[in-house]
C-alpha positions in Angstrom: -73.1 -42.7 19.0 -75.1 -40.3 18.3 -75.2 -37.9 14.3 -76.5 -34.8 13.7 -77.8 -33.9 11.3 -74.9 -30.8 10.5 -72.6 -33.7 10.5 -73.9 -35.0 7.4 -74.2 -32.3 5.6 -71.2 -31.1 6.2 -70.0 -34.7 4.8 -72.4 -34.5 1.8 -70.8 -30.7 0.7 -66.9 -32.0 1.3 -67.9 -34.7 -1.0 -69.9 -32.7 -3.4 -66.3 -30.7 -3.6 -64.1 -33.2 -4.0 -66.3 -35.0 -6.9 -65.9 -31.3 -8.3 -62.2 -31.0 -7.7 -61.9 -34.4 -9.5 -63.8 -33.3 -12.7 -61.8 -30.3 -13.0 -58.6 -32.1 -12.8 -60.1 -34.4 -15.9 -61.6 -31.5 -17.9 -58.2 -30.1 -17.9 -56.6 -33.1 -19.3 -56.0 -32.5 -23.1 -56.2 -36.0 -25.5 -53.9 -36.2 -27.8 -54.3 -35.1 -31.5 -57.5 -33.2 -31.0 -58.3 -29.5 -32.0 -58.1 -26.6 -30.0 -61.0 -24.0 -30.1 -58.7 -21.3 -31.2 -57.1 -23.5 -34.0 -60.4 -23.5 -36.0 -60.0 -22.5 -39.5 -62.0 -19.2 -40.0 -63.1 -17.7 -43.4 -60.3 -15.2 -44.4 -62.8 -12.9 -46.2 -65.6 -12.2 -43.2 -63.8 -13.8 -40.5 -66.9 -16.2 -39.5 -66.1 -20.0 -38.3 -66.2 -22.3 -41.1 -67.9 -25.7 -40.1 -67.8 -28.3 -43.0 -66.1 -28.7 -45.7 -68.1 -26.4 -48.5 -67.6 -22.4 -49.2 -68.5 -19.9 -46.8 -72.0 -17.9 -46.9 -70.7 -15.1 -47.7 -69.2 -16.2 -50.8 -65.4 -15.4 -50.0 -63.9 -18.1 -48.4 -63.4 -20.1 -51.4 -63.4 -24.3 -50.3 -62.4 -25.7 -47.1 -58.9 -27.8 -47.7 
Protein backbone atom coordinates (compact mmCIF):
# COMPACT_ATOMS: atom_id res chain seq x y z
CA UNK A 1 0.00 0.00 0.00
CA UNK A 2 0.99 2.84 -1.13
CA UNK A 3 1.37 6.73 1.30
CA UNK A 4 1.31 9.96 0.16
CA UNK A 5 2.86 12.20 1.18
CA UNK A 6 -0.58 14.52 2.25
CA UNK A 7 -1.39 11.51 4.33
CA UNK A 8 1.34 12.22 6.63
CA UNK A 9 1.02 15.42 7.13
CA UNK A 10 -2.19 15.41 7.69
CA UNK A 11 -1.25 12.74 10.59
CA UNK A 12 1.71 14.92 11.78
CA UNK A 13 -0.88 18.24 12.20
CA UNK A 14 -3.81 15.94 13.96
CA UNK A 15 -1.10 14.98 16.29
CA UNK A 16 0.56 18.27 16.59
CA UNK A 17 -3.23 19.23 17.92
CA UNK A 18 -3.93 16.74 20.06
CA UNK A 19 -0.41 17.14 21.94
CA UNK A 20 -1.83 20.85 22.09
CA UNK A 21 -5.20 19.97 23.32
CA UNK A 22 -3.47 17.85 26.02
CA UNK A 23 -1.21 20.74 27.37
CA UNK A 24 -4.07 22.94 27.56
CA UNK A 25 -6.15 20.63 29.56
CA UNK A 26 -2.85 20.45 32.10
CA UNK A 27 -2.21 24.19 32.06
CA UNK A 28 -5.63 24.58 33.22
CA UNK A 29 -5.26 22.34 36.17
CA UNK A 30 -4.76 24.55 39.35
CA UNK A 31 -2.34 22.74 42.28
CA UNK A 32 -3.43 23.09 45.31
CA UNK A 33 -2.33 25.89 47.84
CA UNK A 34 -0.63 28.00 45.26
CA UNK A 35 -1.10 31.76 44.51
CA UNK A 36 -3.18 33.30 42.08
CA UNK A 37 -1.73 36.23 39.90
CA UNK A 38 -4.51 38.48 41.04
CA UNK A 39 -4.00 37.61 44.79
CA UNK A 40 -0.50 39.29 44.82
CA UNK A 41 -0.14 41.73 47.62
CA UNK A 42 0.33 45.19 45.97
CA UNK A 43 1.82 48.34 47.75
CA UNK A 44 -1.27 50.29 49.04
CA UNK A 45 0.45 53.68 48.58
CA UNK A 46 1.56 53.53 44.60
CA UNK A 47 -0.17 50.43 43.81
CA UNK A 48 3.10 48.69 42.17
CA UNK A 49 3.62 44.73 42.85
CA UNK A 50 5.59 44.06 45.90
CA UNK A 51 8.12 41.15 45.31
CA UNK A 52 10.06 40.25 48.53
CA UNK A 53 9.74 40.82 51.72
CA UNK A 54 11.37 44.59 52.30
CA UNK A 55 9.47 48.17 51.76
CA UNK A 56 8.43 49.35 48.65
CA UNK A 57 10.56 51.89 46.43
CA UNK A 58 8.52 54.31 46.75
CA UNK A 59 8.74 54.53 50.36
CA UNK A 60 4.98 53.95 51.24
CA UNK A 61 4.29 50.58 51.59
CA UNK A 62 5.67 50.19 54.86
CA UNK A 63 7.10 46.09 55.35
CA UNK A 64 5.74 43.12 53.65
CA UNK A 65 3.85 40.80 56.47
Amino acid sequence: MRVLVSDVIVKAVSLFLIAMVVLAMFGRLRVPGSKKIGAALKCPSCGSYRIGRGPCTCGGGGDRK
